[in-house]
C-alpha positions in Angstrom: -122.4 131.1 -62.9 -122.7 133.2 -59.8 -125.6 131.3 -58.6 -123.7 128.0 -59.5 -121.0 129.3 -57.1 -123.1 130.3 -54.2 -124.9 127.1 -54.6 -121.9 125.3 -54.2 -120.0 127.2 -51.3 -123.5 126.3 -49.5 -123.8 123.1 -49.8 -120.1 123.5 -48.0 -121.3 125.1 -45.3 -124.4 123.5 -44.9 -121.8 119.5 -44.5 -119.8 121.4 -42.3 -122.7 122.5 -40.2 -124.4 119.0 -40.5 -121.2 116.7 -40.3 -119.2 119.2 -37.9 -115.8 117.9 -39.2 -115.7 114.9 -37.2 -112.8 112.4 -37.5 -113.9 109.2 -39.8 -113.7 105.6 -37.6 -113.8 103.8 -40.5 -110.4 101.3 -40.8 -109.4 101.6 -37.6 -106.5 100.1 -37.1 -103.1 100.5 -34.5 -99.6 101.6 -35.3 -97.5 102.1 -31.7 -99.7 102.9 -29.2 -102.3 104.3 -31.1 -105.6 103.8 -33.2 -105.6 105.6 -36.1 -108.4 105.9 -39.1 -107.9 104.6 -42.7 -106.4 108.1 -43.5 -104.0 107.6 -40.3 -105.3 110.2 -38.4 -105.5 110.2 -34.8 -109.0 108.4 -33.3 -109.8 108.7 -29.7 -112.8 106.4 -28.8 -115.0 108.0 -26.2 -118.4 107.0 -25.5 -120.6 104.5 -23.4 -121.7 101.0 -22.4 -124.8 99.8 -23.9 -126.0 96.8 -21.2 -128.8 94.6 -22.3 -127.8 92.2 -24.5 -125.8 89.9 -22.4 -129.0 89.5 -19.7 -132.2 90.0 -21.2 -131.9 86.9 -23.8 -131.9 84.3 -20.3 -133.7 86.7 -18.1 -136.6 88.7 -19.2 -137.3 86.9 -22.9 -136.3 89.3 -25.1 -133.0 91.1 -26.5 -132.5 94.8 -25.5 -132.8 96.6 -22.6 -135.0 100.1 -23.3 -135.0 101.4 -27.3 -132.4 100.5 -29.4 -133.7 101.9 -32.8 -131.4 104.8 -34.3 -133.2 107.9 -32.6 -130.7 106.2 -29.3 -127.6 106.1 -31.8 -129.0 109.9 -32.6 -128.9 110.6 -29.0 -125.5 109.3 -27.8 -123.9 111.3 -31.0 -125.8 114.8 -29.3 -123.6 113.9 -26.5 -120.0 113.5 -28.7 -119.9 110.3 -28.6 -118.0 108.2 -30.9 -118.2 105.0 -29.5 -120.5 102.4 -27.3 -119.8 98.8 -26.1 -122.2 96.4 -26.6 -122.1 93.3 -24.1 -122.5 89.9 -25.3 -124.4 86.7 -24.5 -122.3 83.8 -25.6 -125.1 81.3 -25.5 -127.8 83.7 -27.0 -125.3 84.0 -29.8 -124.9 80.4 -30.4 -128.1 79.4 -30.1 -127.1 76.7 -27.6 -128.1 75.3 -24.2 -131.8 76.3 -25.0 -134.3 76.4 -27.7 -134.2 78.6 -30.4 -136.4 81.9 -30.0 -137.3 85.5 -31.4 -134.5 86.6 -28.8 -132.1 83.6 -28.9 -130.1 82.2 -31.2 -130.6 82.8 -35.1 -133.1 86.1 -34.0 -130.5 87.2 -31.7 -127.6 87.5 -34.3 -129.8 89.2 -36.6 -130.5 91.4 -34.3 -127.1 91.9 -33.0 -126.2 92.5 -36.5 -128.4 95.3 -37.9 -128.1 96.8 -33.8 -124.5 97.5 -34.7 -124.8 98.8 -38.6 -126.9 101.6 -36.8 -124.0 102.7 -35.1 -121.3 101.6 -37.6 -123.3 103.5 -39.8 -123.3 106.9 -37.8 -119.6 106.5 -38.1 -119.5 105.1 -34.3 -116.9 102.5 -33.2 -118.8 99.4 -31.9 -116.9 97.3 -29.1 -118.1 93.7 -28.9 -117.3 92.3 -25.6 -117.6 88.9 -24.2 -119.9 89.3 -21.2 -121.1 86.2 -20.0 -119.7 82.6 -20.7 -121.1 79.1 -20.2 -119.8 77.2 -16.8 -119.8 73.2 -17.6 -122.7 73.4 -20.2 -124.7 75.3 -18.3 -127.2 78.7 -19.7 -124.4 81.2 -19.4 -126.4 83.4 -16.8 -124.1 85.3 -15.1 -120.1 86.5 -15.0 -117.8 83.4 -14.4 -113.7 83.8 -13.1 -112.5 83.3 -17.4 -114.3 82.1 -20.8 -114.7 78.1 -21.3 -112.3 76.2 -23.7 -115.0 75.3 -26.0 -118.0 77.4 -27.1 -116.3 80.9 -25.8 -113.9 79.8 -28.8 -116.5 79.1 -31.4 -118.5 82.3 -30.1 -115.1 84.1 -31.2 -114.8 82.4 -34.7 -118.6 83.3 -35.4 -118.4 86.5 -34.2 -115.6 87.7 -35.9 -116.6 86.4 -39.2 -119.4 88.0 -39.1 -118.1 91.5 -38.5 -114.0 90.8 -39.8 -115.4 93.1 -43.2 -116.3 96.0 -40.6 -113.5 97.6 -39.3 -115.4 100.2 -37.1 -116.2 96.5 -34.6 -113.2 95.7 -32.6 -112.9 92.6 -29.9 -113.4 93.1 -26.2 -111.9 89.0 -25.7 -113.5 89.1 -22.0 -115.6 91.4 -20.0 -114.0 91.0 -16.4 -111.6 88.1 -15.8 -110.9 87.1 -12.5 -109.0 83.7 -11.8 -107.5 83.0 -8.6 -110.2 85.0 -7.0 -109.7 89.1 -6.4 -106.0 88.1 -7.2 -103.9 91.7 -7.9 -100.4 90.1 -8.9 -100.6 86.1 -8.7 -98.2 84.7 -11.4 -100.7 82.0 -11.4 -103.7 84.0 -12.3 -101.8 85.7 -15.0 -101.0 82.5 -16.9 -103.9 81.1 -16.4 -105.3 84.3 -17.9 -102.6 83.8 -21.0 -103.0 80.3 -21.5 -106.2 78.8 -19.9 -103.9 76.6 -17.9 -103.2 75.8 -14.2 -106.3 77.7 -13.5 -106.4 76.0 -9.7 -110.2 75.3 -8.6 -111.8 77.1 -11.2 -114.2 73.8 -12.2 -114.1 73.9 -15.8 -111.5 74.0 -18.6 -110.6 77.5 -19.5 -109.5 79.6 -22.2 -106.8 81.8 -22.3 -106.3 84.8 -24.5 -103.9 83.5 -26.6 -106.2 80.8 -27.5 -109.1 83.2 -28.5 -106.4 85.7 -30.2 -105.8 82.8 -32.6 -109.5 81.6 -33.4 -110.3 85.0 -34.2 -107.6 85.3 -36.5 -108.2 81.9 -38.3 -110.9 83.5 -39.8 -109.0 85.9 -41.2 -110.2 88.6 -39.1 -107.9 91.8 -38.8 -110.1 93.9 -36.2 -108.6 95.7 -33.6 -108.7 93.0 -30.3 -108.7 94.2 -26.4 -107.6 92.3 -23.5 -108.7 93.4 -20.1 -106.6 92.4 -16.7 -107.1 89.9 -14.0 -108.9 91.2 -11.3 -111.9 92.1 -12.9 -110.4 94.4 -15.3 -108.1 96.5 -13.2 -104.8 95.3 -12.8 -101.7 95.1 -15.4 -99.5 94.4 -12.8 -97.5 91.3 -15.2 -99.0 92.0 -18.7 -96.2 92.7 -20.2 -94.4 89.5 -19.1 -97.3 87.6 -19.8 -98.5 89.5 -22.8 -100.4 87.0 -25.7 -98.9 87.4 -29.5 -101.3 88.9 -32.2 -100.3 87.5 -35.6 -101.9 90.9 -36.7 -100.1 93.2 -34.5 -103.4 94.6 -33.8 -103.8 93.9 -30.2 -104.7 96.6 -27.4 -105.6 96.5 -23.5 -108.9 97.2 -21.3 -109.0 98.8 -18.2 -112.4 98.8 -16.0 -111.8 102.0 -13.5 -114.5 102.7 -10.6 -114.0 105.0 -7.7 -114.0 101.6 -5.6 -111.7 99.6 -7.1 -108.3 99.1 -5.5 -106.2 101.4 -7.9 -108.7 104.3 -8.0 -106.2 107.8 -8.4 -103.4 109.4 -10.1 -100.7 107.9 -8.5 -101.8 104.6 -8.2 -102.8 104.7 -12.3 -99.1 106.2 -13.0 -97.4 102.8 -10.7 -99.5 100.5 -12.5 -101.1 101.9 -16.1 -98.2 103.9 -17.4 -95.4 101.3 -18.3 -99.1 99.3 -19.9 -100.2 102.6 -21.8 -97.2 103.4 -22.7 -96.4 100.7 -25.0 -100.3 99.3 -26.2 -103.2 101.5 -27.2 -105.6 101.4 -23.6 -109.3 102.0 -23.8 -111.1 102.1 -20.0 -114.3 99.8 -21.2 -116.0 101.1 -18.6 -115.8 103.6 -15.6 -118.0 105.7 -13.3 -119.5 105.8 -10.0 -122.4 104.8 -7.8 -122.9 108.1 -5.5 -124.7 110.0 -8.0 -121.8 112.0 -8.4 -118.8 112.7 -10.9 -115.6 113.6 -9.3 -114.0 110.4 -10.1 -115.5 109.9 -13.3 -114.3 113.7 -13.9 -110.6 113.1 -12.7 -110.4 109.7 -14.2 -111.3 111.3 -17.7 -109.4 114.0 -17.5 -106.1 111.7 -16.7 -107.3 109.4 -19.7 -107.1 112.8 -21.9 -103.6 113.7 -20.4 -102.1 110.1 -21.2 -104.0 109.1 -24.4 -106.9 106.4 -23.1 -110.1 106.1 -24.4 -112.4 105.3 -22.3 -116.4 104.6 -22.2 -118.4 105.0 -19.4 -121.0 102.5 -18.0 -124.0 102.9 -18.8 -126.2 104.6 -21.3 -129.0 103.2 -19.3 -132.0 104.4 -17.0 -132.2 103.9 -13.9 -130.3 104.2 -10.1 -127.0 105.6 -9.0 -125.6 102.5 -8.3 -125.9 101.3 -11.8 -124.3 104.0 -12.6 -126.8 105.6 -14.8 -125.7 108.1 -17.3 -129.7 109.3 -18.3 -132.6 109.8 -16.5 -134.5 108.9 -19.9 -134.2 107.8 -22.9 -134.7 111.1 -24.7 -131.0 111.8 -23.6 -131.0 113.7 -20.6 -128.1 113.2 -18.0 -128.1 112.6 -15.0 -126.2 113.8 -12.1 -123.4 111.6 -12.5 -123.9 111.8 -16.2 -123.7 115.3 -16.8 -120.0 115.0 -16.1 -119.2 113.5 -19.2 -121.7 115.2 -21.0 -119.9 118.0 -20.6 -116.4 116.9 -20.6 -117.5 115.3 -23.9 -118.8 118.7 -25.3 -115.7 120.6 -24.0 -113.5 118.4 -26.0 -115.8 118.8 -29.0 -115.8 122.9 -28.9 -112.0 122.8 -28.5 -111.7 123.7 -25.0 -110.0 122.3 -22.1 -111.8 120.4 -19.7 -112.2 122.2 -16.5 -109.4 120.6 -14.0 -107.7 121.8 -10.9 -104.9 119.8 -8.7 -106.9 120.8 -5.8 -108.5 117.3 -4.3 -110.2 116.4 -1.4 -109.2 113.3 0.9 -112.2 114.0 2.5 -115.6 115.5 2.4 -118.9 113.9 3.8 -116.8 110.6 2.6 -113.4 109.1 2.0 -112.9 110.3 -1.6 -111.0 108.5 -4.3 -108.0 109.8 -3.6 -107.0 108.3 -0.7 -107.1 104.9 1.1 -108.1 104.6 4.8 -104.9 103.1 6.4 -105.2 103.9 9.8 -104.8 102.1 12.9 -106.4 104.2 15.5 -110.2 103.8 16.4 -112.3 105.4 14.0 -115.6 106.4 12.7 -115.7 107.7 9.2 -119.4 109.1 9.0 -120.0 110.4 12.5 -122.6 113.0 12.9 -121.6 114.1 16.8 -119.3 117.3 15.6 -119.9 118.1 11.8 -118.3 121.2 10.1 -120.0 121.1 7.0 -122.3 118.6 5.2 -123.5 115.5 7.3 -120.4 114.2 8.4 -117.1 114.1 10.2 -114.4 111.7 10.9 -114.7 110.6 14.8 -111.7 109.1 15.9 -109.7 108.0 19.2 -106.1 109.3 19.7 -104.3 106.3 21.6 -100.2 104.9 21.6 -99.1 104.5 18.4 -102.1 104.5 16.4 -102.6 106.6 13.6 -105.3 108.3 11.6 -103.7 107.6 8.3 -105.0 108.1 4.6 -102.6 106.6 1.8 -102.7 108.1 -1.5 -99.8 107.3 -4.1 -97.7 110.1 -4.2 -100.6 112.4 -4.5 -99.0 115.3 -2.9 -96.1 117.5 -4.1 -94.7 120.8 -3.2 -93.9 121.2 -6.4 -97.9 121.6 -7.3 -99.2 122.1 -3.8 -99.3 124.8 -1.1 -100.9 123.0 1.6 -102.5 120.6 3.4 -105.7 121.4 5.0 -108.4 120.3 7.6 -110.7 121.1 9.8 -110.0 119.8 14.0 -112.2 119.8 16.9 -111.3 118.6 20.3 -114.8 117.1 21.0 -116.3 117.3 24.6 -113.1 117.6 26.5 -110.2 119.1 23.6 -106.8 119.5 24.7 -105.4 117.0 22.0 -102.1 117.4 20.9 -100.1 115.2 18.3 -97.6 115.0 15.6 -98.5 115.4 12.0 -96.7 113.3 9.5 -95.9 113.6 5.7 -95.2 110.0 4.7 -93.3 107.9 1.8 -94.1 104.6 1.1 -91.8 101.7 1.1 -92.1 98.6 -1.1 -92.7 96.4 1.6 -96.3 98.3 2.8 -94.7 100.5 5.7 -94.2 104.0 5.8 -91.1 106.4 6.0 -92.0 109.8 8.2 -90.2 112.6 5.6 -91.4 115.8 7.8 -93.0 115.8 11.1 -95.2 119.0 12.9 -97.0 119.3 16.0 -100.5 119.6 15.5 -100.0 122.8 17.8 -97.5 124.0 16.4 -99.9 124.1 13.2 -102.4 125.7 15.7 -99.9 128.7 16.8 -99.2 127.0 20.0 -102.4 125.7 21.0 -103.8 122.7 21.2 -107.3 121.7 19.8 -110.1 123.4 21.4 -113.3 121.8 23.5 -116.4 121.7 21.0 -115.1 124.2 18.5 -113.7 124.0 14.8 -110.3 125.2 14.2 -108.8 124.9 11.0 -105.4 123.3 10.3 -103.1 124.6 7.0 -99.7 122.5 6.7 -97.8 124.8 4.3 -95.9 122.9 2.0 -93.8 125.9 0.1 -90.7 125.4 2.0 -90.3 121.8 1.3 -88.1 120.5 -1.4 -90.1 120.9 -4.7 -88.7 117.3 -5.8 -90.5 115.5 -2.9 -93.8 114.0 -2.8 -95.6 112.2 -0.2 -97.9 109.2 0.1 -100.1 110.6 1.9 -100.1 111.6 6.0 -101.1 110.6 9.5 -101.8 111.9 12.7 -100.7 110.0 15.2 -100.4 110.4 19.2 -98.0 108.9 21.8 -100.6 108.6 24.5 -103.9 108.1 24.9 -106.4 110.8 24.3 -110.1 112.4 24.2 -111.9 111.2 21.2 -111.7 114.2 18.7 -113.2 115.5 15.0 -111.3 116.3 11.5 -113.4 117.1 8.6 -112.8 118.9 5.1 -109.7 117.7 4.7 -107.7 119.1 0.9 -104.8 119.5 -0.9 -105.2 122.8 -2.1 -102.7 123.5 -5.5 -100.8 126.5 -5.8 -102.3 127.5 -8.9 -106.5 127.4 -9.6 -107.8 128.0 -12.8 -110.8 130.2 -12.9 -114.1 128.9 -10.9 -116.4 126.6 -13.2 -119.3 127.3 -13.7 -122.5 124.8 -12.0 -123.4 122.0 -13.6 -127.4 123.2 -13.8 -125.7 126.3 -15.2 -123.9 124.5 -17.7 -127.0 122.6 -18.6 -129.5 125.3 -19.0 -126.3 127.4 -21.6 -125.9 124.3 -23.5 -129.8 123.9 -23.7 -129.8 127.3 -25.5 -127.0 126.5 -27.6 -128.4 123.5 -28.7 -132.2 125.3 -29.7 -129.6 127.9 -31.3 -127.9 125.5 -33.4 -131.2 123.8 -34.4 -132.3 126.8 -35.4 -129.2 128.1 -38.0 -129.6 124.0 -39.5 -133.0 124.7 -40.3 -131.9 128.7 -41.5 -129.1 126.8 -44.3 -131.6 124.0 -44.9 -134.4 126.8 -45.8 -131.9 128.9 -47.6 -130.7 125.5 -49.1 -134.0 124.6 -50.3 -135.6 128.2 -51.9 -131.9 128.7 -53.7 -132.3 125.6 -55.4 -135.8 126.4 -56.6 -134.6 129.3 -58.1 -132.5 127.5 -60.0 -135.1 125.3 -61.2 
């Protein structure tokens, strides 16, 4: 009987080990502006793109893109994943507009079909998007403004009859509409977008959402649906007036966030996300960066976490920055830009908070996401003349009435912020003088000066020296803790010698404790991991010789 015990609380410890607890995905379904399991607990879908299988089927005669066979599935689950989105080829799924092959057609849904039980299987969430439509009966080759009123419809009936039994699959309607061109708040985009009508020059008859809302539930089909914005996926600006109705109540919205789209920062994502996220579940299909870094992908995240939005990041594919790449292989291992969400991912998973500070940069060797150039004046934003640190400064020409002006949506606050802080030099000649202005935004695009310094008063009396760095702290403690600015300017009355700023923050009044580098991170986490591996095979081992005693 004792033996019979152990054995049992073993085999305990040994699922826990193995299965680590993990929240199921299975029935996924949303109540509010959640999604929630079949035991209605709380899921949170985090994970990647998986490109491929929109584009190879019409381009390079085959289906995938680099292996798809469960070892990948085993690989993107190391990382904490718990979802991936898996682009679609409307044509290739049809079958039409060209012959029938081993990667189009009847092979391609097959495919497509045991390609997703891998996941669904692994108790992953799979996120079938419309990628690429057919223009006038043409091979759907490429992304086009919104889906056709035809086969984008029937693609949608198939599709979710196939998968309306598997409610780990939800409905990405359309990867990236964009009617009315790069349109951020046309009335006429959005019902076009709604109702596939009035869609201007577009060339072909359109569908809206609505329309593929309701063929997906003729079939029956119950899965959780996503919409994304006009604009290619980033704005919500009329959603809710425009919204589509979901017989099933089971409708959500998709966000596409880079560090160069328009709304790219916390301010600009509380204007235009919140009163969105606040009412319908929001999962960011895709996000990242093409610099090889992670800062926005990093502070992007983090706000998801803060507000409740999923998000997955694009792409769990090989290859350069700008694609972004998440792996330099396919054995897993990140990339620069990767290894951000590696190890926000595993942070989350251990129970610890991500590493975060309200300390931001406007600048640093580039405009960051923060901030928007604005300005007026002459300027050079990667000049190499007079450099502080990195390779480069902002070169710029004091003249009447033109500024040197970075917008950036209520971004700072006294209330969180001691200063602002950059770096000046007065070039070949120096001498410049100017005021410093803390700015609020008006509805109508200008600005509102709240607070205005000398730039020498900032410099104890002087002005800005000839060929030499001096560094410039606005404190912000004194000012009203309920105020926050839109960002500032620096702007002269006359004309003056061109002159340098670099490094420019906002430094926050409170910083958590240094992290630690991301090689660092990567060589304690490599350890961890051979540690882990190693207890598995310790239970399995004690697993196996305790049930041969038994025997």
């Amino acid at each position: 009987m004792k033996i019979l015990k152990a054995l049992i609380l073993l085999t305990v410890l040994f699922k826990i080990v193995i299965g680590g607890g993990e929240t199921s995905t299975k029935g996924l379904h949303i109540y509010g502006r959640n999604i929630l399991n079949e035991n209605g607990e709380l899921v949170m879908l985090r994970g990647a793109n998986r490109p491929g299988t929109e584009y190879c089927c019409v381009q390079y005669a085959k289906i995938f893109d680099g292996p798809h066979d469960q070892a990948q599935v085993d690989e993107m689950r190391k990382w904490k994943m718990n979802a991936v989105r898996v682009p679609l080829n409307e044509d290739c799924w049809l079958g039409v507009h060209a012959p029938e092959t081993e990667y189009f057609g009847a092979s391609y849904r097959k495919a497509l079909e045991e390609y997703i039980k891998q996941y669904t299987d692994s108790n992953m969430a799979v996120i079938l998007d419309l990628h690429w439509a057919s223009e006038n009966g043409k091979l759907a080759t490429q992304q086009i403004p919104m889906p056709n009123n035809g086969n984008s419809l029937l693609f949608w009936e198939d599709v979710a009859r196939t998968f309306k039994d598997n409610s780990r699959v939800l409905f990405d309607l359309y990867n990236e509409p964009y009617p009315y061109g790069n349109s951020w708040a046309n009335p006429d985009a959005w019902q076009c977008w709604k109702n596939g009508t009035d869609c201007g020059t577009l060339g072909y008859e359109a569908s809206g959402m609505q329309q593929m809302i309701d063929a997906i539930r003729s079939t029956g089909s119950t899965n959780i649906i996503l919409l994304s914005g006009i604009q290619y996926a980033t704005s919500f600006t009329m959603f809710l007036d425009y919204q589509p109705t979901d017989p099933a109540k089971q409708m959500g919205v998709a966000l596409h966030s880079y560090d160069f789209n328009y709304c790219r920062s916390r301010g600009c994502w509380d204007t235009y996300l919140k009163p969105v996220y606040s009412l319908f579940p929001m999962v960011a299909t895709e996000t990242g960066q093409k610099d090889c870094l992670h800062d926005f992908l990093s502070d992007f995240i983090n706000y998801c976490d803060s507000n409740d939005i999923h998000y997955l990041a694009w792409s769990w594919l090989t290859g350069e920055c700008g694609i972004p790449s998440l792996i330099e292989d396919y054995k897993g291992n990140p990339s620069n830009f990767g290894i951000g969400l590696k190890r926000h991912l595993a942070d989350l998973s251990n129970g610890v908070t991500p590493y975060y500070t309200d300390t931001f940069e406007i600048y640093n060797d580039k405009l960051t996401h923060w901030a928007d150039d604005w300005s007026s004046a002459t300027r050079i934003i990667n000049s190499t003349t007079q450099v502080y640190s990195g390779k480069y400064s902002i070169e710029w020409l004091p003249s009447a009435s033109k500024s040197l002006h970075f917008m950036c949506w209520s971004c700072i606050k006294p209330k969180i912020h001691k200063s602002v802080d950059f770096y000046a030099n007065g070039g070949s000649k120096g001498g410049q003088d100017m005021d410093v202005d803390l700015l609020k935004l008006n509805p109508d695009g200008t600005n509102t000066i709240l607070h205005t310094y000398k730039l020498s008063q900032l410099l104890g009396g002087k002005v800005v020296p000839k060929s030499e760095w001096v560094k410039v702290v606005l404190d912000l403690t004194n000012l009203p803790k309920d105020e926050e600015y839109d960002g500032f300017w620096l702007k002269s009355d006359t004309s003056q010698p061109s002159m340098y700023v670099d490094e420019i923050t906002i430094q926050a009044i409170h910083e958590p404790p240094t992290q630690i580098p991301d090689s660092q991170w990567e060589e304690q986490n490599a350890d961890s991991s051979i540690a882990s591996i190693i207890t598995i095979n310790l239970i399995l081992f004690t697993f196996t010789l305790l049930s041969l005693l038994l025997i």
